[in-house]
N, C-alpha and C positions, 0 to 999 in steps of 0.2 A: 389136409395136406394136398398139395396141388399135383395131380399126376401128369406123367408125361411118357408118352410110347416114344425111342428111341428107334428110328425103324432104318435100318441100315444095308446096301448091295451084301456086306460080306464083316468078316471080324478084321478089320486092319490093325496097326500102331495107331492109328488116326481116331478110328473108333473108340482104341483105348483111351488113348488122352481124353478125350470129350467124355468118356461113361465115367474116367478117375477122378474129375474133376466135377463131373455130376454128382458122384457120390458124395462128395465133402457138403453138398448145397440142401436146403430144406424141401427140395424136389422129390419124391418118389418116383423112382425111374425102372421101366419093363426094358427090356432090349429085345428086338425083334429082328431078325437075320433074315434077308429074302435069300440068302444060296449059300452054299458052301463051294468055292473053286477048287480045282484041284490041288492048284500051290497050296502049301501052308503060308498065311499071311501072317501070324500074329499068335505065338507059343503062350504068348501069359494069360493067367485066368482072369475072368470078369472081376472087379470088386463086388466084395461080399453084398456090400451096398444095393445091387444091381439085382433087379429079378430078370430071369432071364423067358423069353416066352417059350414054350412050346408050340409051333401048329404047322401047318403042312409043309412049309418053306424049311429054307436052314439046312436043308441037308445036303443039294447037289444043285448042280447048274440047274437054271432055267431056261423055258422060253417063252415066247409068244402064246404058246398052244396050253402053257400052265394057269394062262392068265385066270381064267374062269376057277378054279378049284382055290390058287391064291387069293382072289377077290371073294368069294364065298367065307373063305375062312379066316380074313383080315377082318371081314363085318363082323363074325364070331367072337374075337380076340378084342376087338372095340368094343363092341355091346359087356363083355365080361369086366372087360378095366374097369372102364368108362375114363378114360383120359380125358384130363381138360385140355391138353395141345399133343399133337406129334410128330417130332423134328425129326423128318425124311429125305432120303436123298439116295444116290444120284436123283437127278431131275426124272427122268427120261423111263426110270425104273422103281423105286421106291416110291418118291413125293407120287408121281404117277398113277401109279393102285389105291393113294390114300384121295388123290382127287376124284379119283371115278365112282367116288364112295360117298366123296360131295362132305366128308367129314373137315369142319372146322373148329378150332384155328389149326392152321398148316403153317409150321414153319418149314418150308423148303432149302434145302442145302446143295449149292454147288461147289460137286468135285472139280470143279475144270474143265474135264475133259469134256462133262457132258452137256455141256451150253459154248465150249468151245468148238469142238469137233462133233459132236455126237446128233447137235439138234441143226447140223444139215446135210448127215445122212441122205435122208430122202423126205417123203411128203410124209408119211408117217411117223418118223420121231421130229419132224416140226411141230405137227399137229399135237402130238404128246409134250412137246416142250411148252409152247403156247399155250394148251390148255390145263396146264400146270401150274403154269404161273399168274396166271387169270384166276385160280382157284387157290394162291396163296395167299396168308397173311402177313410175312414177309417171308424176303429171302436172305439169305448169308449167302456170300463169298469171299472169298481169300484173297482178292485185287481190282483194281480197276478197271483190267480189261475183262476180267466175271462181268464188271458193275455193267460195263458200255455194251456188251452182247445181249445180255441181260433186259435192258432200257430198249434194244431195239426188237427186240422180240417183245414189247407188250409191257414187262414191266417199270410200275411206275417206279421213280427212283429214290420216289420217298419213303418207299416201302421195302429198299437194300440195306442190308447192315451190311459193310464190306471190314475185312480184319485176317488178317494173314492169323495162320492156327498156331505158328509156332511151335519152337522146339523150347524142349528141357538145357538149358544153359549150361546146366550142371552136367550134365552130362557129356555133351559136345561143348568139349573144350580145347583150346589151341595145345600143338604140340612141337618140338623140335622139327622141324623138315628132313624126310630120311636119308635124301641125296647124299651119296656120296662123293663129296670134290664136283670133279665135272666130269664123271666118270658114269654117273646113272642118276636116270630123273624114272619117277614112277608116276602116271596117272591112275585115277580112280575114278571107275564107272557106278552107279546102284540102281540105274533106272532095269528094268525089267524088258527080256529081250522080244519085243514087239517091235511093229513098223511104227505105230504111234512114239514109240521115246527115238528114234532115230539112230537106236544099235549097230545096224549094222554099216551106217553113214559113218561114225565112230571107227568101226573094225576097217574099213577102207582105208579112212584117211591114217589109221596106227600105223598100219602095213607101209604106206606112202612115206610116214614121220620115222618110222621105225628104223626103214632101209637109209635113211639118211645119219640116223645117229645112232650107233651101235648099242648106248645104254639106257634106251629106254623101252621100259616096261609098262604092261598096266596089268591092272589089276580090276577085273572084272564078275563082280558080284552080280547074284543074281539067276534066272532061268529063265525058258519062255519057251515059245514055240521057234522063233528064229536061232537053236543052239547049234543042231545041225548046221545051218547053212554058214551061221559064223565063225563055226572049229572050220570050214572052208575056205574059208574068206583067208584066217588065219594060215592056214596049211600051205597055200598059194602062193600065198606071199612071205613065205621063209621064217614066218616070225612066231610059232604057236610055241616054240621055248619060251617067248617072251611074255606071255601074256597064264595070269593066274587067276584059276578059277575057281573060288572058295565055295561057291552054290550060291543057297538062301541060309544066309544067318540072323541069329539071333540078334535082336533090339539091346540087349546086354553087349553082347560081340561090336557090333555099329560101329562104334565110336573109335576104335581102337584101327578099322581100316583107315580112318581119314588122316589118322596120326602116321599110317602106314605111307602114306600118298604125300607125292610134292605139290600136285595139281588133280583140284578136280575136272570133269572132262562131263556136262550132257549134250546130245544133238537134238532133244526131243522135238518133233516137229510141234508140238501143241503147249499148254502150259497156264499154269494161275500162276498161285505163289508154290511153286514147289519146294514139298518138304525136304528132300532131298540135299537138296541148293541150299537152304535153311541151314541144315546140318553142316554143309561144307564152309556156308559163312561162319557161323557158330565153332567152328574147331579152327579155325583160323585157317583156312586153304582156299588161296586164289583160287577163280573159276577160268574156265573157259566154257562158255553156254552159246548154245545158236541166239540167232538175235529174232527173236520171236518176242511179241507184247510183253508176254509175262515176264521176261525174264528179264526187260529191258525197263523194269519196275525197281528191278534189287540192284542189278550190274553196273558201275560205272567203269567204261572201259581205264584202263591206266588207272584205274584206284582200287577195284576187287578183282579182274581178273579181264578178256579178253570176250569180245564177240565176235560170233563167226556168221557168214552168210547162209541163213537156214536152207539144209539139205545139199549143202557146196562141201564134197568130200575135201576139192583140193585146198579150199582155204580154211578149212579146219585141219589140215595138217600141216598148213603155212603157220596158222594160227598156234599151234601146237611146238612148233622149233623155235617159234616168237618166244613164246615162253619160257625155251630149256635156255632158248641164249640171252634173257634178258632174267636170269633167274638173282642175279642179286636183287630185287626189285621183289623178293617173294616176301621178305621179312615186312617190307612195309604194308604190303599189301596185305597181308595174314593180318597183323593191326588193326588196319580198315574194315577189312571183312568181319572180324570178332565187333568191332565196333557199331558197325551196323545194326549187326545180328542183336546187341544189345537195346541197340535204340528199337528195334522195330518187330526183331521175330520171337521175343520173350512170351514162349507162352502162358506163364503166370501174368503178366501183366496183360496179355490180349483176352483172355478168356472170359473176364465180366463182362463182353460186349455180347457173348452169344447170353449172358443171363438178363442185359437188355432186350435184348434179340425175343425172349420170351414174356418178356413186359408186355411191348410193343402187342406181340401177339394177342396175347390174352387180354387187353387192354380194348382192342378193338372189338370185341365179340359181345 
């Protein structure tokens, strides 16, 4: 039986999909955690399927200065397997430890963020991105603009599998719109409250959109470090009755906000195929998304939902009344958006491209 180290930053929903659907395959699959964050990511247990490793990682953040006791005991856990491949990722973090190790085949996975934003940092996570990918046998990404960062950093582009990871269909699915009359519109936020997803660009432009229409609300999922400063933002500008804050919920729970919400709403400065956006197409709710690469992959303005000027508070809240006053225009759009999501973000039907994705690998070695 063919093994394979699953070697992963952290336990997400993301993770899961990829170990659940590992386990239904002839693959033997270890799962290897490089940290535990402090958020809870991801409440549900591994498939039984799944061995899980033990070794020095996995328990709490990391850094730089872990590197050396990580790398020692990554050689430990390889020499024990003996894996014929191991699908690592972030770039910059994961794949990273398994190239310094000089172990092949490497399938390399990028999150996005970390070949969008992360590998130009500075001269040292270049140098880790580059010589990561130099040291891959292929890589996966979730879009185009993965592919075209990707290609100019070193990799060759016959050696990308590109494939949005998709959502459960079944799950996020379209619902009634909650509006009532023209009395109140709700947006919904799930990105997580960091400068990278562009939260607090969001909380600005509400405060702007808010004071002009008395009924709207949102609905903001999630935590982060910028919580403090955005129950501010909110308090300021008169609106913190308006806005509801349910935390971190459950992957079971999920689905049932988007049903809650007229309109989705991200400002994230960065972006692949976010899953996120996925979900919001897949339940059938218009977006409104910054016009950033990724995002301008899924969006057609006037057909799924609206773009805004990335990091532009006031046309994302220009962007934003666009919406409440052209909201007869939601139902078709909810249509379009489910329909997309069918054509393109089904993760049952995307997922034999990462068992290609292992072919290719293992084929080359």
């Amino acid at each position: 039986m063919t093994r394979v180290i699953y070697f992963s930053r952290d336990y997400t929903n993301h993770d899961l999909r990829f170990l659940s659907a590992l386990a239904g395959t002839d693959y033997e699959v270890f799962y290897l955690r490089l940290e535990r964050r402090r958020e809870q990511l991801e409440d549900r247990p591994l498939p039984i399927e799944i061995h899980q490793v033990k070794w020095v990682g996995g328990t709490r953040t990391v850094s730089i200065l872990d590197g050396p006791n990580l790398l020692f005991d990554l050689r430990r856990v390889i020499k024990r397997i003996k894996p014929n491949l191991i699908h690592a990722g972030p770039i910059q973090r994961s794949a990273f430890l398994v190239a310094l190790l000089g172990f092949k085949p490497l399938v390399s996975v990028s999150w996005g963020y970390d070949l969008l934003h992360d590998a130009n940092r500075n001269r040292f996570w270049r140098f880790a991105t580059k010589f990561t990918l130099q040291r891959s046998a292929i890589l996966i990404g979730d879009c185009d603009t993965v592919r075209k960062q990707a290609v100019e950093l070193g990799m060759p582009d016959d050696k990308i599998v590109t494939f949005p990871w998709g959502i459960d269909l079944d799950s996020f699915t379209p619902g009634k719109f909650p509006s009532n009359g023209e009395n109140q519109f709700t947006l919904l936020s799930t990105r997580n409250w960091e400068p990278i997803y562009g939260v607090e660009i969001l909380a600005k432009a509400f405060v702007k959109a808010a004071n002009q229409f008395e009924g709207l609300r949102l609905i903001l999922l999630g935590n982060g470090s910028q919580a403090n400063h955005l129950r501010q933002i909110f308090t300021r500008g008169g609106v913190l009755d308006r806005v509801i804050f349910p935390g971190q919920v459950t992957h079971t729970d999920l689905p049932n906000f988007y049903k809650m919400s007229d309109l989705y709403v991200s400002a994230s400065r960065t972006d692949g195929s976010s899953i996120s956006l996925l979900e919001a197409l897949g339940s059938g709710r218009p977006v409104v998304v910054s016009d950033i690469p990724g995002n301008r992959e899924w969006v057609e303005p006037g057909i799924h939902g609206w773009w805004f000027k990335d990091g532009d508070v006031d046309d994302l809240a220009r962007t934003i009344l666009e919406a409440v006053n052209q909201r007869q225009k939601l139902s078709e759009m909810s249509r379009e958006a489910r329909r997309l999501a069918e054509e393109r973000a089904d993760w049952n039907k995307n997922f034999p491209q990462l068992l290609k994705a292992y072919e290719a690998a293992l084929s080359h070695e």
